[in-house]
Backbone as a ProteinNet text record, in pm:
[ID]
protein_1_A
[PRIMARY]
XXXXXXXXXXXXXXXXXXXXXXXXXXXXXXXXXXXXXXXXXXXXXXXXXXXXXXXXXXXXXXXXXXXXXXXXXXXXXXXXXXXXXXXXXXXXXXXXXXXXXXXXXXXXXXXXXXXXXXXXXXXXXXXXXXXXXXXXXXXXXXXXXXXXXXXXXXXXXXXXX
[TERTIARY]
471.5	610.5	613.4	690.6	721.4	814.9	786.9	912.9	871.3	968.8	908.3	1012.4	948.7	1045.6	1069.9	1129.7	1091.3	1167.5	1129.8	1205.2	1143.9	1198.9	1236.3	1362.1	1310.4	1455	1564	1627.7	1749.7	1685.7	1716.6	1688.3	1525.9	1472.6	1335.5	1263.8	1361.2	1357	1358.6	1439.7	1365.1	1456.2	1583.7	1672.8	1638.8	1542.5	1506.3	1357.4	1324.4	1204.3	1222	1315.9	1373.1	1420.6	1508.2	1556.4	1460.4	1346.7	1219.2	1118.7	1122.6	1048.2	1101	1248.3	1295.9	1316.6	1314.6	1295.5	1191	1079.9	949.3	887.8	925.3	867	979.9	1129.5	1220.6	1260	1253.6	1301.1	1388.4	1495.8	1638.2	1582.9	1726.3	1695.7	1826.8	1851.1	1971	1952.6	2034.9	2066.2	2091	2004.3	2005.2	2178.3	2192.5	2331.8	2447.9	2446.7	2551.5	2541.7	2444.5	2446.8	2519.1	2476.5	2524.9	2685.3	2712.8	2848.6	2895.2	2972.5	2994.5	3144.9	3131.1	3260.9	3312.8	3485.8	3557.4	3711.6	3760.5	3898.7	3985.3	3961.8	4059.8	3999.9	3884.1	3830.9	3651	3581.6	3488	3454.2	3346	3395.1	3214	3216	3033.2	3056.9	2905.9	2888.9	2823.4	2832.6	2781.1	2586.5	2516.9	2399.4	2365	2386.4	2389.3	2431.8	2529	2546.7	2504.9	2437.2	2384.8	2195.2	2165.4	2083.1	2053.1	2163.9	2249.3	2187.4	2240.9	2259.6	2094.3	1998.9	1885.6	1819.8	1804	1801.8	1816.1	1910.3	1986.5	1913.1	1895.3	1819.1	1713.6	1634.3	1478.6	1499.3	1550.1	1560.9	1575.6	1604.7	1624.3	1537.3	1462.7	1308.3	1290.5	1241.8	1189.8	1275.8	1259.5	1356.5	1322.2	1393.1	1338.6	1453.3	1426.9	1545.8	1467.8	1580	1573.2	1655.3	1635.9	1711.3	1615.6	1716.9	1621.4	1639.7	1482.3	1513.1	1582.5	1619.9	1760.7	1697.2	1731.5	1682.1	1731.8	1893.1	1918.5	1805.3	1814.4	1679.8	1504.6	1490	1351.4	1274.1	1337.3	1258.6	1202.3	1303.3	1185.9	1098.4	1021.4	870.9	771.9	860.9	782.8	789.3	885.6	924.5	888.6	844.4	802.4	640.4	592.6	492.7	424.7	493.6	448.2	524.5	527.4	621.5	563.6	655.1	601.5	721.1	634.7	689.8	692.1	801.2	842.5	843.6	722	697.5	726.9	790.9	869.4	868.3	803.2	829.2	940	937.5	1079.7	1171.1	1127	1198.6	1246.8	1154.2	1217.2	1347.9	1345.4	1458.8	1597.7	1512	1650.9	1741.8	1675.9	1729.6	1796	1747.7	1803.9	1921.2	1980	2042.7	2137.5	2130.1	2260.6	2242.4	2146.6	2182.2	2253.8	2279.3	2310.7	2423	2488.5	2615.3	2747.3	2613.6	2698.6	2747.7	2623.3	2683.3	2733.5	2769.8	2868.6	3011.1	3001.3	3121.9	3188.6	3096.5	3106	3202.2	3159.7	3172.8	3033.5	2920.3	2786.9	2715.7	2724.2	2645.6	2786.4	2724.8	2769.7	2780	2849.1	2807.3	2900.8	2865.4	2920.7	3000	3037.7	3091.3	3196.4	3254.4	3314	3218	3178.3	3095.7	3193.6	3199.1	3314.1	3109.2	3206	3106.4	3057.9	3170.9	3094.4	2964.4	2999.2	2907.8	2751.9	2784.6	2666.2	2569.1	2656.5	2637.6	2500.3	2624.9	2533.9	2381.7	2361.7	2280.3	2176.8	2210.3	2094.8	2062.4	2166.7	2123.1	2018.9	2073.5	2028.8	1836.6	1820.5	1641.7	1637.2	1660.2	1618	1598.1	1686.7	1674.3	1530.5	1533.4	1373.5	1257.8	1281.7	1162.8	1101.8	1217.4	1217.6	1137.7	1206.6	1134.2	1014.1	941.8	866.9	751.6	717.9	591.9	607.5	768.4	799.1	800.8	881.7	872.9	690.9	589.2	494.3	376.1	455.4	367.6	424.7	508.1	578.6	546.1	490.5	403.3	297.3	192.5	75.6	83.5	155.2	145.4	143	176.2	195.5	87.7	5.5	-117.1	-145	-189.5	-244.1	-192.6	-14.7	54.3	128.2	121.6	170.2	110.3	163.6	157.9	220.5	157.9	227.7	233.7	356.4	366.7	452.3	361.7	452.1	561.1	581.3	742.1	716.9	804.8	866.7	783.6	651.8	623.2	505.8	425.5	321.5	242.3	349.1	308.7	300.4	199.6	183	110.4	264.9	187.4	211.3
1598.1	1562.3	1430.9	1463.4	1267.2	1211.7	1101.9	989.9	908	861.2	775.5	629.1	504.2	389	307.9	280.2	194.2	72.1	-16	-146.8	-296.4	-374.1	-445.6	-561.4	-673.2	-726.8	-719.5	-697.5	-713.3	-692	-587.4	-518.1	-533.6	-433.3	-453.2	-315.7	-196.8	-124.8	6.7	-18.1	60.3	198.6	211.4	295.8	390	342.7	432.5	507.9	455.1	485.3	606.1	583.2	670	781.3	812	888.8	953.7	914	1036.1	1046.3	947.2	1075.7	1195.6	1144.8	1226.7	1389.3	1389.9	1455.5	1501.4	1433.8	1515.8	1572.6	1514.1	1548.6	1665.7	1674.9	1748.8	1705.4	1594.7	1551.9	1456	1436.1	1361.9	1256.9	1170.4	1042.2	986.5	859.1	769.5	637.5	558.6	393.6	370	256.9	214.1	134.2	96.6	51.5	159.7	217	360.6	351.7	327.6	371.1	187.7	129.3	4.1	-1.6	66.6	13.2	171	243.6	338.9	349	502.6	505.7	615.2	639.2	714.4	762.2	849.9	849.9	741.7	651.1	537	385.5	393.1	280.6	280.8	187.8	90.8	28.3	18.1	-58.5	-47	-205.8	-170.1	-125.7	-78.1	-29.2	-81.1	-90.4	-201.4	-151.5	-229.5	-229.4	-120	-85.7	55	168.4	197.6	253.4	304.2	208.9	231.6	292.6	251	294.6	427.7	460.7	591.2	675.3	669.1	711	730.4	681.4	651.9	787.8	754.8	826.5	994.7	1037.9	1148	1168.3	1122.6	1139.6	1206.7	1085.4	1131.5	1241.3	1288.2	1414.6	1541	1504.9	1636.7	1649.1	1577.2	1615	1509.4	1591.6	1484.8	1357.5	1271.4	1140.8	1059.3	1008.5	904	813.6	664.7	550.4	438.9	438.4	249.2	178	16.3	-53	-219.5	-308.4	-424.8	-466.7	-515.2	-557.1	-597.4	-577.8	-592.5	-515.2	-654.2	-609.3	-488.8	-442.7	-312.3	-192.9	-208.8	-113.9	-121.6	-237.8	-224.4	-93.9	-16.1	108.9	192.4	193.1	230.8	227.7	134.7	106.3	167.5	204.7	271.8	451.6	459.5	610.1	658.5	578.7	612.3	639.5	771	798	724	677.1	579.2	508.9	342.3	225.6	160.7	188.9	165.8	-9.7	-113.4	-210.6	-280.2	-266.7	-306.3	-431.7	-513.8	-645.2	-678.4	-663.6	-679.9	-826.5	-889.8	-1028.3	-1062.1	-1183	-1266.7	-1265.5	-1336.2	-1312	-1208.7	-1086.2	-966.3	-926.3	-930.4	-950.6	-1019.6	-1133.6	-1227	-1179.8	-1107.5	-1049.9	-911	-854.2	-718.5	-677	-827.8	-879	-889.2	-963.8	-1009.2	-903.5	-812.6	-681.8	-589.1	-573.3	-464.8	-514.1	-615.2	-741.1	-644.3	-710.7	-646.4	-517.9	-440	-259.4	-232.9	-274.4	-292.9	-286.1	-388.3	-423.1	-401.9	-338.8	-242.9	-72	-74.5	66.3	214.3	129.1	216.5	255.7	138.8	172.1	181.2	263	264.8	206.9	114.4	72.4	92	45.9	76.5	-57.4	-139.8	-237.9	-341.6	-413.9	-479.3	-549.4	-578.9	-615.8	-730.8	-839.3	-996.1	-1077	-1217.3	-1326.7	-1388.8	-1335.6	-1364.9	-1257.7	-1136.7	-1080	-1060.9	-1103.9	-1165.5	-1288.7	-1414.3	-1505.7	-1440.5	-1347.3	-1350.9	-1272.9	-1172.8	-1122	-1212.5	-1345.8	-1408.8	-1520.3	-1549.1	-1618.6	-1489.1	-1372.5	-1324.4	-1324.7	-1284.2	-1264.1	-1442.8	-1542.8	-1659.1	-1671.4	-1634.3	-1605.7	-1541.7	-1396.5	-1350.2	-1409.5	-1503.5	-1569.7	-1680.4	-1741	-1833.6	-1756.6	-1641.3	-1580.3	-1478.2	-1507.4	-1402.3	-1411.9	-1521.4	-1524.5	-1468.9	-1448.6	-1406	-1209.9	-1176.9	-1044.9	-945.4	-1045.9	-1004.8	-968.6	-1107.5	-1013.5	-930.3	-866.1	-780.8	-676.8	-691	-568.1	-564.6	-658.5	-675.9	-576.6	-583	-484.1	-298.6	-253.2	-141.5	-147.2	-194.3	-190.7	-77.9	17.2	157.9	216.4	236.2	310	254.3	144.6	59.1	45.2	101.4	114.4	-33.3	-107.1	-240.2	-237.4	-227	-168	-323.2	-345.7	-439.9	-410.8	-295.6	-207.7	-71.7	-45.1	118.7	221.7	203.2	297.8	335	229	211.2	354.2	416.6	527.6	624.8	702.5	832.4	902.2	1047.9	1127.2	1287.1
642.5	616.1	539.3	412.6	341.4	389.6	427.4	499.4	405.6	297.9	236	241.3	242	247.1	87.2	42.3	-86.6	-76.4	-53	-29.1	-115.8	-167.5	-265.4	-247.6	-329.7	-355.6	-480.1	-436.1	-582.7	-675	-766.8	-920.1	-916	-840	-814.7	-876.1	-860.5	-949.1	-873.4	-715.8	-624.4	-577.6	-664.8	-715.8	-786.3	-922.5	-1011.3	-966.6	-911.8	-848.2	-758.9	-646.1	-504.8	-629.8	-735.6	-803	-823.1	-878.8	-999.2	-891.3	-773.7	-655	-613.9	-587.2	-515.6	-627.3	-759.4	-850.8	-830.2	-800.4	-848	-734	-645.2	-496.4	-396.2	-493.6	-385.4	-312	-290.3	-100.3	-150.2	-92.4	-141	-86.7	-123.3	-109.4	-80.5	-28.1	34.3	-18.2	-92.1	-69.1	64.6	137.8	298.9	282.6	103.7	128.7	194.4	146.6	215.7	341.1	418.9	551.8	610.4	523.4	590.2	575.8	465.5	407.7	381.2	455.1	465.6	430.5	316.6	242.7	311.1	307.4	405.7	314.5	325.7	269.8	286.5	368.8	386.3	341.9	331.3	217.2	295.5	227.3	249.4	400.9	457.7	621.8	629.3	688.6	753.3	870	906.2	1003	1108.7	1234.9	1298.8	1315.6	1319.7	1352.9	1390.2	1547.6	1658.7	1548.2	1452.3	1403.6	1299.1	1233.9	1140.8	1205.7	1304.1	1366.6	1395.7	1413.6	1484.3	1390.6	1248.4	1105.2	1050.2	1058.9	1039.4	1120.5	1238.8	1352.4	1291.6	1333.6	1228.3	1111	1026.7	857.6	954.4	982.6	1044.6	1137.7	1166.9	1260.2	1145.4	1065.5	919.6	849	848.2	799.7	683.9	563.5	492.2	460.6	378	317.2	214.6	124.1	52.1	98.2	135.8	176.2	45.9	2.2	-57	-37.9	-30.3	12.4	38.1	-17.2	66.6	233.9	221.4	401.7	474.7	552.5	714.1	840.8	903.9	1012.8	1122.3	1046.7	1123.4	1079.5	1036	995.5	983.2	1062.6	1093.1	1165.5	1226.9	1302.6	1212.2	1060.5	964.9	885.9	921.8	857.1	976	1089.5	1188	1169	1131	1116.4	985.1	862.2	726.9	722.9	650.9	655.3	549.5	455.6	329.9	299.3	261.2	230.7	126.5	50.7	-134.1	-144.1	-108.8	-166	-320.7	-391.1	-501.4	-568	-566.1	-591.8	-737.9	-801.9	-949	-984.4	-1042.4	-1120.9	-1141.1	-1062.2	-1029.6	-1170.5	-1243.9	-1418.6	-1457.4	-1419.2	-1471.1	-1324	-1204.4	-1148.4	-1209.3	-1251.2	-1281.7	-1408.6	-1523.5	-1645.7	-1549.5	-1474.1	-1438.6	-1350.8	-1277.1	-1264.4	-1332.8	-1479.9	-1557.3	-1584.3	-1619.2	-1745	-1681	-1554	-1466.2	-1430.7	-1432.4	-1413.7	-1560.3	-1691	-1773.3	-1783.9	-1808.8	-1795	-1678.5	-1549.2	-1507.7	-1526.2	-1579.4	-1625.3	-1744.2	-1820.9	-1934.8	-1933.9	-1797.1	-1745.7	-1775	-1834.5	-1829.6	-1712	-1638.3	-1506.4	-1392.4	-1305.9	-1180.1	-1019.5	-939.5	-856	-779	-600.1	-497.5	-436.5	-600.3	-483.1	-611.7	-638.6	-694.6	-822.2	-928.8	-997.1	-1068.2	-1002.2	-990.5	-1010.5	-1050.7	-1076.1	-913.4	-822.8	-719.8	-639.5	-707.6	-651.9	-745.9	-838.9	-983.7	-911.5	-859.2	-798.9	-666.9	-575.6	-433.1	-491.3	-536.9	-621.4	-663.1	-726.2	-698.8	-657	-526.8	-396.1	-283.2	-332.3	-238	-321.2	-360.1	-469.7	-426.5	-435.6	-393.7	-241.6	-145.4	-15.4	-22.2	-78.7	-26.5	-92.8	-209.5	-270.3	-112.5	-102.2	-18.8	145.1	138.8	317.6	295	176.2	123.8	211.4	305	418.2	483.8	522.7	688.9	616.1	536.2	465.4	469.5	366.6	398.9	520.6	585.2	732.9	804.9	802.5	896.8	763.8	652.8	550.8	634.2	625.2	679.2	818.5	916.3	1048.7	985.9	852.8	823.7	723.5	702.5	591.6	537.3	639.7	653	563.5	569.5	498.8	382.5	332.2	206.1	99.9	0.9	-172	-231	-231.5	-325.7	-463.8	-562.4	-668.8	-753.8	-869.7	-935.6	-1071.1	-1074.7	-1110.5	-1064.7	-1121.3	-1128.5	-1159.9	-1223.9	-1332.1	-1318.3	-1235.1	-1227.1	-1059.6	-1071.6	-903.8	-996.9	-1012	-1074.8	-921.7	-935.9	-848.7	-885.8
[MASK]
+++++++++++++++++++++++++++++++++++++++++++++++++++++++++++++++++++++++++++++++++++++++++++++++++++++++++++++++++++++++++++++++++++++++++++++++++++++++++++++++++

């Protein structure tokens, strides 16, 4: 069975990646954002922790998966439940351009997103990639406990399977 995890920070590339597995391999795939931030006929609303737990839970009970998403700790149970965790180590620079470029077509109306594409959310985008530059010790060892099963990949392109 593939359980696969792909996790990354901000524009790491781990969207396009989850897409052309999930293409080539058959087995769908989820943004871990959706499950956090769950859409409804009556709008937008997170979901609390337990719930989103809940939600996880459920996937893995349906068999195969592809999840991407960056790290949160509501979702630590799956680096336990993933049969392979392909971390997306992408050069900080090239984050930081993929960022504005994805800001613009945005806001262009080329690309698509799940959330308001404002200068404040341009902003958190890259407080947030500085946050994980900054916790990147505490990130890698909690890699280090899953060794066995981790693909460390420095883009997108570089997994031929």
């Amino acid at each position: 069975m593939n359980k696969i995890l792909i996790i990354g920070s901000v524009a790491s590339g781990k969207t396009t990646l989850a897409r052309r597995l999930s293409e080539q391999l058959h087995i769908p795939w989820l943004e871990l954002d959706t499950i956090v931030h769950h859409q409804t006929s009556t709008g937008r609303y997170k979901r609390t922790e337990e719930e989103q737990i809940e939600v996880l839970l459920e996937i893995d009970r349906n068999g195969p998966w592809i999840l991407e998403g960056t790290d949160r700790e509501s979702y630590q149970c799956l680096y336990q439940m993933a049969d392979t965790i392909i971390f997306l180590d992408t050069p900080l620079w090239k984050r930081r351009i993929r960022i504005l470029t994805r800001f613009l077509k945005q806001n262009l109306g080329i690309e698509k997103c799940h959330y308001k594409p404002d200068r404040t959310m341009l902003m958190m985008m890259y407080k947030w990639t500085e946050d994980f530059e900054r916790n990147r010790s505490h990130f890698e060892a909690k890699l280090t406990r899953h060794s066995e099963k981790l693909i460390r990949l420095r883009d997108n392109d570089s997994l031929n399977i």
